[in-house]
N, C-alpha and C positions, 0 to 999 in steps of 0.2 A: 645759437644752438637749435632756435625752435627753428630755424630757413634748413638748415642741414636735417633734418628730422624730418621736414614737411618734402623735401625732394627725393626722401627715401620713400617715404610714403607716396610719392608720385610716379616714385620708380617702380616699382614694387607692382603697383595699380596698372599699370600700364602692361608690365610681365604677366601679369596674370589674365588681362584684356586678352593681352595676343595667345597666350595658352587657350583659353576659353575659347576664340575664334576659332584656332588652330585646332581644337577637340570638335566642336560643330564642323568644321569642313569635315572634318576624317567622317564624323556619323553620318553627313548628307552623301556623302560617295560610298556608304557602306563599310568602311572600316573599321567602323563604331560599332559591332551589330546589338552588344548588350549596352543597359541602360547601367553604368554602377556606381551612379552620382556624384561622375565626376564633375557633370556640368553643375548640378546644383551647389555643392561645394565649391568650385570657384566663383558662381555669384554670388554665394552669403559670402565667401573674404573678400570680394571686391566691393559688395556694399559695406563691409567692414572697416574697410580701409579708407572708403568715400568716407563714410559717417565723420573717419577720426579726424580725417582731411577738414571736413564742414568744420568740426566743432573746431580745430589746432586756428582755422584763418578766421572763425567768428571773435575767439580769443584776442586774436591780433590785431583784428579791427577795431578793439574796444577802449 
């Protein structure tokens, strides 16, 4: 349960990577011209999801 759980979480982490990128391109070419935090919001859920990731494999390690 917790490997099926930790790959959504990986999955997930990874979707939001490529959004976040995929939002920084768009502002660096000017398509972005307001700032309306959507970069910030997807780095606090991506360090959200790291965080939960850290803690699910310290668990596991133990």
């Amino acid at each position: 349960m917790r490997n099926k759980y930790l790959k959504q979480l990986y999955a997930r982490r990874t979707e939001l990577e490529a959004k976040l990128e995929l939002y920084i391109a768009r502002y660096c070419f000017g398509d972005g011209e307001i700032e309306d935090g959507t970069e910030a919001d997807l780095k606090e859920r991506i360090r959200e999801i790291s965080d939960e990731i850290a803690t699910l494999e310290q668990g596991h390690n133990n």
